[in-house]
N, C-alpha and C positions, 0 to 999 in steps of 0.2 A: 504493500500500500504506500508504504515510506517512498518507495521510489518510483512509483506511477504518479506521486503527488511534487516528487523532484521533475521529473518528465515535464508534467503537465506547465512546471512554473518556470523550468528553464526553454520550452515551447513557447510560453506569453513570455519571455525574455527576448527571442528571436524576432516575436513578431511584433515589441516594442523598440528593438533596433532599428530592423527593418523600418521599419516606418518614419525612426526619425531620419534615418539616412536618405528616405526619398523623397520627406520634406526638406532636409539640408540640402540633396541635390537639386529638388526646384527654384530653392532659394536664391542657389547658385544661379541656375539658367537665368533665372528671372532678374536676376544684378547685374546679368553677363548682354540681357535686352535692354535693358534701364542702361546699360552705362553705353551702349553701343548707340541706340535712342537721342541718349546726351551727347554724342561723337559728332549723330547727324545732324541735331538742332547747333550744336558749336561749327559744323562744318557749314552752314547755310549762313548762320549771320557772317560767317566768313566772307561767305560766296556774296553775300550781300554787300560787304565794305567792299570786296575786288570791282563789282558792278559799277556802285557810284563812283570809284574810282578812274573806272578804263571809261566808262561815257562822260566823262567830264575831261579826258584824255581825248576824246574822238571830238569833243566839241571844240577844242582847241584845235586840232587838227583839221578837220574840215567843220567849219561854221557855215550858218544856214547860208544859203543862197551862195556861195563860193564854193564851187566844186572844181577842184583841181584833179586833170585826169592824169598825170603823174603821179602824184600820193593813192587815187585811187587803184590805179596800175600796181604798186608799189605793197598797197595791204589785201591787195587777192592775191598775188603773185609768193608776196613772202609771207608766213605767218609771225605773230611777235612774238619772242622769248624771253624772259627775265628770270634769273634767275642769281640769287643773292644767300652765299653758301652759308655768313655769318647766322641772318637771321633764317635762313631753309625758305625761303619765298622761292618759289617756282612757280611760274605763269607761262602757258600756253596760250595766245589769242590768234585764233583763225576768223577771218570775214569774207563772206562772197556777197557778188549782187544781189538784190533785194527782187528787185520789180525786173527783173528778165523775162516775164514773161506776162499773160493776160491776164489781172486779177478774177477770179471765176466770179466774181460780184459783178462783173459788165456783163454775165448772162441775165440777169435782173435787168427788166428792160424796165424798170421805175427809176432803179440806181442809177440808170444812165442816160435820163429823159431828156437832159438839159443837154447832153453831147450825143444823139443817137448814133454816131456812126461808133463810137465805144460797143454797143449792143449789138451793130451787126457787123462788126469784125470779130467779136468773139462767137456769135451764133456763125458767122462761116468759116471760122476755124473748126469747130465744134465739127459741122456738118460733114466740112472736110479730113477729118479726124477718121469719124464715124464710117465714111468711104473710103479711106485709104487702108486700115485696116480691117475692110471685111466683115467688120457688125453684124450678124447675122437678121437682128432685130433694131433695125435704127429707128424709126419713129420713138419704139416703145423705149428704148435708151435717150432717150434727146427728149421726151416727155419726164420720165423719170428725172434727170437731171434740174429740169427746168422747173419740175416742181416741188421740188424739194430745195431750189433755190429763192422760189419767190413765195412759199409758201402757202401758193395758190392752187385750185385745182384747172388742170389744164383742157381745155375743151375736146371731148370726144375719147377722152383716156380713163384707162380702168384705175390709173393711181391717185393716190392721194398724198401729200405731202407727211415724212413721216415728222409728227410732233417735237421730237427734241432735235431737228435738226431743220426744219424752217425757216427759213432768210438766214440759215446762220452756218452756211459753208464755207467757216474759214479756216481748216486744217488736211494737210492730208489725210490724216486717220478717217474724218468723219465723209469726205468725200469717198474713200474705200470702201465706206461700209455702204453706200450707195450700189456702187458697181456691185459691191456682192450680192446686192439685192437680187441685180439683174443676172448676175451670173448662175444663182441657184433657181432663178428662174426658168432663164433660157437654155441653159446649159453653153455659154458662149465663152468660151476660153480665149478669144480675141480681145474680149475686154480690157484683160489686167495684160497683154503685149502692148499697150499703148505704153508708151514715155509720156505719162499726161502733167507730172512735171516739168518737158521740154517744152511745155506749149501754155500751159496755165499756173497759176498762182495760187497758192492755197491760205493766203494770208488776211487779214483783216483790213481793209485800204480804206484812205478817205476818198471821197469824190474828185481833190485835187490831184491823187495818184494817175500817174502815167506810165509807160513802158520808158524800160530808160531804153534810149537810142544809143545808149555806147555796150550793153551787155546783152542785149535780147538775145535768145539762144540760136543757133544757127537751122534747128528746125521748124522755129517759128518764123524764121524769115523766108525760108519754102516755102511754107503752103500758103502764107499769106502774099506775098508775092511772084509766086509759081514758077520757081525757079527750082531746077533738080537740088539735092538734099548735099548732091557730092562738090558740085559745081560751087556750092556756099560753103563748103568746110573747105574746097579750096584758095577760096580769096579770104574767106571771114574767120580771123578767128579772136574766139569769146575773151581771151587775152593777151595781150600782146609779148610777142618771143624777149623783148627787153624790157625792164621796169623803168627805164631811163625814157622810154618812149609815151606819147599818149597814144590810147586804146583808137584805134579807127572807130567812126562811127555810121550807124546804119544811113543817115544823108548822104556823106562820102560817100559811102559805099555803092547806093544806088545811082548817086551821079553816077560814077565810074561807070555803072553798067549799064547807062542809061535807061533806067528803070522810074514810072514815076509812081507814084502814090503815098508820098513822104508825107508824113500831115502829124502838125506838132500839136495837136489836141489828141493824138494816139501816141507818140514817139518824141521823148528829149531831144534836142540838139546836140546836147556835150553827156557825159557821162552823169548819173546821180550822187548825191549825199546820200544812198538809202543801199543798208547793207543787213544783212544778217551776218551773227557773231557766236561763235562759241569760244567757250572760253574754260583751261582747265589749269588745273591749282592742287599743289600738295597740300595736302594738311592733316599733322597727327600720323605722317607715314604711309598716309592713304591719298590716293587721288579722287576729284571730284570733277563736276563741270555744269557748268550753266551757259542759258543762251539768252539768247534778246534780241530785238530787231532797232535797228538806229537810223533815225533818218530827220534830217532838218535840225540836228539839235536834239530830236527827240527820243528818249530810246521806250520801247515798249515790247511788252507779249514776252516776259524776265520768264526765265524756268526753269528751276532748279534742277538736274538732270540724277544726282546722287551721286556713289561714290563708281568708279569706274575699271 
């Protein structure tokens, strides 16, 4: 009895160790998420002082209405480095052009009442798109699109605009989820072969946005100008071989090739102040990075990206 009653007490002995060890071990995890937790919230207001930093850098550098296409030439071409061994400061900054392409807001044909030819250069790029790679179903794709950018219903269509995305197509993620729409519908595998970032913008733009004329991408200047795709990456290109050089610009350009339909309510004259920026940073042993868009002075659309 003596020893079934040893048994029994050195049993609840085990299974009060046991238990503390696997509250201690949660403890653990849970200090090991709280302190990682605090790494990230310490690595963000980081990333936040680098931010107002480097756009307060860029504003100095190119201030509004003064675009120089040599410095522009100069921060797509090189990216910046700093790197300060005393204090461990490491900074990555890469920028490319902003508005290279159509903003997908000029398919809103309200967005662009005051400029219509905005609305139907992007509706026959669109079109053209739609025909060049083989669509299987283009109405219902170019409907689909159009209504879930004006968040209107479109006459004589079976769609309807879906609700959390309604006048508010300004990312590529949320554009994607579109097309998937149509591709589990139709079963069209043509869809997603588009380069629908060579040709449009997935960004938030005001009404004074335009395409800059010194970066528009070389297959937006095909099919809107209907010049073969090879012929343009032979004369055009989206950056120039020297950083010592300014960038060509799409006027030039069309001079050269006697081509007309230049029109500066569509297309800059000189290159823009409107870039996107990523930007990456040590800290704590770990790397991070955030992004932003800059343009006039202004920087916006900041996102903290985490650690990398």
């Amino acid at each position: 009895m003596d020893k079934r009653k040893r048994g029994i007490a050195l049993f609840i002995t085990l299974l009060i160790i046991a238990s503390i060890l696997s509250i201690v071990a949660v403890s653990f995890s849970y200090l090991e998420k709280v302190q990682k937790d605090a790494f990230r919230v310490s690595a963000i207001i980081q990333g936040d002082i680098l931010y107002k930093d480097t756009t307060e850098i860029l504003k100095r550098i190119f201030p509004k209405g003064k675009a120089d296409g040599k410095k522009l030439n100069m921060i797509y071409t090189l990216p910046l480095m700093i790197s300060e061994p005393d204090s461990g400061l490491n900074i990555n900054l890469r920028c490319e052009p902003l508005l290279k392409g159509i903003p997908i807001k000029w398919l809103d044909e309200k967005f662009t009442e005051k400029i219509p030819q905005r609305f139907e250069l992007a509706k026959k790029v669109l079109s053209s798109i739609i025909e060049k790679f083989d669509i299987k179903e283009p109405n219902r794709l170019e409907e689909l699109i159009l209504s879930n950018i004006t968040g209107k219903y479109i006459e004589d269509s079976e769609y309807t605009p879906r609700l959390d995305m309604a006048k508010n197509i300004v990312s590529k993620e949320q554009f994607y989820k579109i097309l998937l729409d149509y591709r589990l519908k139709y079963d069209d595998e043509n869809v997603f072969k588009v380069p629908w970032d060579r040709y449009f913008l997935f960004v938030d733009v005001t009404k004074k946005a335009i395409i800059d004329g010194a970066y528009i991408t070389p297959e937006l200047i095909s099919i809107v100008f209907d010049i073969p795709l090879e012929s343009v990456k032979d004369d055009w290109q989206e950056r120039s071989s020297s950083i010592d050089e300014d960038k060509i610009t799409l006027k030039k350009f069309l001079v050269e090739n006697d081509i007309e339909g230049f029109d500066t309510k569509l297309f800059s004259e000189r290159g823009l102040n409107a870039m996107h920026c990523e930007e990456r940073f040590a800290y704590r042993e770990n790397f991070y990075s955030f992004s932003f868009d800059y343009s006039n002075e202004r920087s916006l659309n900041f996102e903290f990206n985490g650690e990398i």
